[in-house]
C-alpha positions as CSV (number, residue, x, y, z in Angstrom):
1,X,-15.8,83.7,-87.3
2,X,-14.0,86.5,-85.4
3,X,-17.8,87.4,-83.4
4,X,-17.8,83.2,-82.6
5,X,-13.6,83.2,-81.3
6,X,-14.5,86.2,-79.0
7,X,-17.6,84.7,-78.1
8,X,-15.7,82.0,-76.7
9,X,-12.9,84.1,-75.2
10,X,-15.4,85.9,-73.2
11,X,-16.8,83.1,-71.6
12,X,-13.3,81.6,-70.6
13,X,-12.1,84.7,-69.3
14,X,-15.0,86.8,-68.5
15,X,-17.6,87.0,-66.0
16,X,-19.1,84.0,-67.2
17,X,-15.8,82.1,-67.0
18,X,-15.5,78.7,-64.6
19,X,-14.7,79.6,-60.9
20,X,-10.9,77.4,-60.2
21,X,-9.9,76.4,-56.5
22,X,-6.0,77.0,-56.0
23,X,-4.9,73.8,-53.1
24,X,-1.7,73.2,-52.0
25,X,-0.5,69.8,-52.4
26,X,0.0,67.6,-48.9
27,X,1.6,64.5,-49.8
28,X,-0.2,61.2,-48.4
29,X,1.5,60.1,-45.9
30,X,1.5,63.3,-43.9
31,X,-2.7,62.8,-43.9
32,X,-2.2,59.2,-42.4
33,X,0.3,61.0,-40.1
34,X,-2.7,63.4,-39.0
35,X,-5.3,61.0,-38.8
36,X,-3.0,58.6,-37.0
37,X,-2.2,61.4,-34.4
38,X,-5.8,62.4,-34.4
39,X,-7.1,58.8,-33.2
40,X,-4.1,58.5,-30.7
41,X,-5.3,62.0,-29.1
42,X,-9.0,60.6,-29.2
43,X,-7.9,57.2,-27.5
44,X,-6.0,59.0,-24.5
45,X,-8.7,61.5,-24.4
46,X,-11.6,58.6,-23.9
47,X,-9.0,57.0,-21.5
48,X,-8.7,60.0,-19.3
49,X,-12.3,60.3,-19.1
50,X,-12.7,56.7,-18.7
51,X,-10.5,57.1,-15.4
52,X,-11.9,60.3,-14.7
53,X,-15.8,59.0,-14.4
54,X,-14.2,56.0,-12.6
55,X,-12.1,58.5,-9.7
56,X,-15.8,60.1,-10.0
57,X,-17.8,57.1,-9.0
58,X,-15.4,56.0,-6.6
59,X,-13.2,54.0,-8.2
60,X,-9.3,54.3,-8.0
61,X,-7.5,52.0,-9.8
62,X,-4.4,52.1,-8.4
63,X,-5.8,52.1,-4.8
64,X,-7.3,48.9,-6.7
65,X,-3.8,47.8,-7.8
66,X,-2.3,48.4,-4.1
67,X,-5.4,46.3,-2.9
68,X,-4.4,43.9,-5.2
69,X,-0.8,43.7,-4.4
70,X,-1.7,43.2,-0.7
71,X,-3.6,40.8,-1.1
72,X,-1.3,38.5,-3.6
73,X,1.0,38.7,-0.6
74,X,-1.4,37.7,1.9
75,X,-2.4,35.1,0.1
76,X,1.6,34.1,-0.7
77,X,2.1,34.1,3.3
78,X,-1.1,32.2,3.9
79,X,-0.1,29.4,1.9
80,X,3.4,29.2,3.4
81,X,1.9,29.4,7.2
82,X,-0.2,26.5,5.5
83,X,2.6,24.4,3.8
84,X,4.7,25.2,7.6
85,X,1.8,23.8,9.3
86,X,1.0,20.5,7.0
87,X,5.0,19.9,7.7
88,X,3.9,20.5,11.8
89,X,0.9,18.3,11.3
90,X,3.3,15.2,9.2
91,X,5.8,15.1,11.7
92,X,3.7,15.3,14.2
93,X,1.0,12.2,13.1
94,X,4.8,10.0,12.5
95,X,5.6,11.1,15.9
96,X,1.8,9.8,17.1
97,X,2.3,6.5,14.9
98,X,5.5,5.7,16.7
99,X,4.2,6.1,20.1
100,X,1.0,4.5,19.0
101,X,3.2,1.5,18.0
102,X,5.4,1.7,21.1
103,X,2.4,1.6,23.4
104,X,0.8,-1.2,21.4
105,X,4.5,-2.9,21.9
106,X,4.3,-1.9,25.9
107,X,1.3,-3.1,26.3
108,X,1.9,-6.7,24.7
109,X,5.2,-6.8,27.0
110,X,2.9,-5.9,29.7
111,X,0.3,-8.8,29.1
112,X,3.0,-11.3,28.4
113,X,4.6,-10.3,31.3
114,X,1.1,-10.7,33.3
115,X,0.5,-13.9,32.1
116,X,3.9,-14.7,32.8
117,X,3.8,-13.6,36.2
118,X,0.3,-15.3,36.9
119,X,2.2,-18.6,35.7
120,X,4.9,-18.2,37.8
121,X,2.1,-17.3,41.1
122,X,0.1,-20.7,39.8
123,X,3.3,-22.6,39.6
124,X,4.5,-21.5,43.4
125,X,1.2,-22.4,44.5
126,X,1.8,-25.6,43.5
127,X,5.1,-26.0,44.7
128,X,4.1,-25.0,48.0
129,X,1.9,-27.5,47.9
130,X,3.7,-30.4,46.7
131,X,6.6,-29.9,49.4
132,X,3.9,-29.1,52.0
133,X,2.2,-32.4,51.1
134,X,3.5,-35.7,52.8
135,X,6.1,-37.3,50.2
136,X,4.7,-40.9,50.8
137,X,1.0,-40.2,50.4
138,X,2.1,-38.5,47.0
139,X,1.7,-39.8,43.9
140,X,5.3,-40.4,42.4
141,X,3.9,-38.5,38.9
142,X,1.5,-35.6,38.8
143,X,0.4,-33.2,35.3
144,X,-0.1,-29.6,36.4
145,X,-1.4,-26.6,34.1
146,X,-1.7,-29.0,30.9
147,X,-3.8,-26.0,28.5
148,X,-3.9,-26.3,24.9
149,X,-4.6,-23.1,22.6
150,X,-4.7,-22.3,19.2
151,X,-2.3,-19.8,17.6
152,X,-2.9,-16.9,15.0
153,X,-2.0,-19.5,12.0
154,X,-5.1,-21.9,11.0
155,X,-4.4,-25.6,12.0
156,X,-1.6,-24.4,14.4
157,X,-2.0,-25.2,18.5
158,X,0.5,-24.3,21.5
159,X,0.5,-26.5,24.6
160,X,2.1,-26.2,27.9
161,X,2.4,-28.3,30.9
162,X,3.8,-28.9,34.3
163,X,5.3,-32.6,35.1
164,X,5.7,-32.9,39.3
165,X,7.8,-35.5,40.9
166,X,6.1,-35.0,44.1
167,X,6.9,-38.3,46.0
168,X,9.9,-40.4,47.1
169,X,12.0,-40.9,44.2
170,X,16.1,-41.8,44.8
171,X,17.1,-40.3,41.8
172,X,16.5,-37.7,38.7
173,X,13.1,-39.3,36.7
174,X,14.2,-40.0,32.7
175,X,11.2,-40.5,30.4
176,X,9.4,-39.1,27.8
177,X,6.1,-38.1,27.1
178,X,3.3,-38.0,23.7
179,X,0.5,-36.3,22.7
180,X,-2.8,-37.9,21.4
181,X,-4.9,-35.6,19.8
182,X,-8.5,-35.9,19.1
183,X,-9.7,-34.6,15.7
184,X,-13.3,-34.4,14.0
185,X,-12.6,-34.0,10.3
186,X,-14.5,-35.1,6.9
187,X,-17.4,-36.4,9.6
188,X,-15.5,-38.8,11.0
189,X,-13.0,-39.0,14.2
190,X,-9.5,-38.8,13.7
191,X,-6.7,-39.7,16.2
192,X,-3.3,-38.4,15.4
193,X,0.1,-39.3,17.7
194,X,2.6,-37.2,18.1
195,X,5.7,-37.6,18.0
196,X,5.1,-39.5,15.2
197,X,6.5,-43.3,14.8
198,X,9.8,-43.3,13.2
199,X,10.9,-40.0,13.9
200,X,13.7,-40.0,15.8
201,X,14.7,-36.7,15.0
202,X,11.2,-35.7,16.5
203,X,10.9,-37.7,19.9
204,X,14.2,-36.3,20.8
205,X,12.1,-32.7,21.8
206,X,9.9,-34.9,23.7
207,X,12.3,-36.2,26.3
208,X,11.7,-35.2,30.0
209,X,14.7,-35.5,32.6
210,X,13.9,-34.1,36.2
211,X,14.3,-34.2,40.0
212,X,11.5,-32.3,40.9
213,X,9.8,-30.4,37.9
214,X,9.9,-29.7,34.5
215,X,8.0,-27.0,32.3
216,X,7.2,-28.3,28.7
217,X,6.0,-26.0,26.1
218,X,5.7,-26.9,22.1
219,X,3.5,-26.6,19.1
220,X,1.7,-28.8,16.6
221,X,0.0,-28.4,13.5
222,X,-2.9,-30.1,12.1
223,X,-5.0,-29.6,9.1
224,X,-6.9,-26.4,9.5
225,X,-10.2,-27.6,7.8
226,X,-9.9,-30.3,11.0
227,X,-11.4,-29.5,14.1
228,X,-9.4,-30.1,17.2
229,X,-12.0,-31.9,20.1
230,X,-9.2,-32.9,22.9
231,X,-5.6,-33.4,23.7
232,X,-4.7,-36.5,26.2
233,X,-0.8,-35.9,27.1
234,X,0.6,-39.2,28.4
235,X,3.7,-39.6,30.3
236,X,6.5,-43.0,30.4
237,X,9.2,-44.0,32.3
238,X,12.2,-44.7,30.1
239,X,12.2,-49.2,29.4
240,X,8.4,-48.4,30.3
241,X,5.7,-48.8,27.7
242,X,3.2,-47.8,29.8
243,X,2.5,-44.3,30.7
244,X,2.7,-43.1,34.4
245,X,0.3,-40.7,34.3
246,X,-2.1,-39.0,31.7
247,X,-3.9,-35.7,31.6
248,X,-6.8,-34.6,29.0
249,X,-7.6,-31.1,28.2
250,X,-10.9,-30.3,26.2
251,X,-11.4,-27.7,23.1
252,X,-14.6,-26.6,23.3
């Protein structure tokens, strides 16, 4: 027994003994603490030589940021030069559109006042003429300038016309006159009167009253799917039922 006990002893104390490994003790969080600290060094170390190869190669970053920069505030003046000029360009198409519209306005005042002054050179040619004529050859009635037209509304027609008292006449002439207008509708002819009978109201626009002249202008409407052929104007001495003196104009 005692040769087997310091059989043992030798081996767990004597050459043949197991070799032991003396550590000090880190605690765990201060090897997270290390590795943590070991990545963070690894990251900024691949950063730098990230940049570094970049500066290498040609490439600056922050000469890229400053490019950068300038250009944002190019591009923030560029779109305000724009946004200044769209303004420029608004007011400036309102300002065309008003002239545009004034012109338009002038240049319908100017034709009307054309036509107007063509009217007024038709109607002294035919003064002239009436007083150059001799009074006793003349007839004692005369229709000048009768023209019918139609206006911008379907159906509706403006006529205008100039009644001469040309010969001897003692006082002022008191009449009236009518209208008698041709239609073509449905295929068949159609002959309307105006005034119309019974309308009093009505005839009372249709009165003349003159020395020497008088100017008559006035509408009528007919049905626009009618088609208008001729207008006859007749003229009557008031206590007269037969006209003076008649005038036809022709629509084509």
């Amino acid at each position: 027994m005692n040769a087997a006990r310091l059989w043992k002893l030798r081996q767990r104390f004597g050459i043949a003994a197991p070799r032991v490994a003396v550590r000090t003790h880190v605690p765990w969080y201060l090897r997270w603490l290390a590795l943590a600290l070991l990545l963070a060094f690894s990251a900024a170390l691949a950063a730098w030589m990230y940049d570094a190869g970049r500066r290498f190669a040609g490439f600056d970053r922050s000469e890229v940021d400053r490019e950068m920069a300038a250009l944002r505030r190019d591009l923030a003046a560029g779109r305000e030069q724009l946004e200044r000029l769209g303004k420029l360009a608004n007011a400036a198409e309102s300002k065309i559109s008003i002239e545009r519209v004034a012109q338009q306005n002038l240049a319908r005042q100017v034709r009307a006042l054309e036509g107007e002054n063509a009217r007024l050179r038709e109607e002294l040619a035919v003064f002239e003429r009436t007083l150059s004529a001799d009074p006793k050859s003349s007839p004692p009635l005369a229709i000048q300038r009768f023209k019918v037209q139609p206006e911008l509304l379907p159906g509706e027609y403006r006529y205008h016309l100039l009644v001469l008292a040309p010969g001897v006449r003692a006082g002022e002439f008191q009449g009236r006159y009518e209208l008698l207008v041709s239609l073509a509708q449905d295929g068949r002819n159609v002959m309307m009167v105006l005034p119309e009978a019974g309308g009093a109201g009505a005839q009372q626009g249709f009165r003349l009253a003159f020395k020497r002249f008088q100017r008559v202008e006035g509408t009528f409407r007919v049905n626009p799917a009618a088609r208008v052929e001729s207008v006859q104007v007749r003229v009557y001495e008031s206590g007269s039922g037969q006209a003076r003196v008649t005038h036809t104009a022709k629509l084509g």
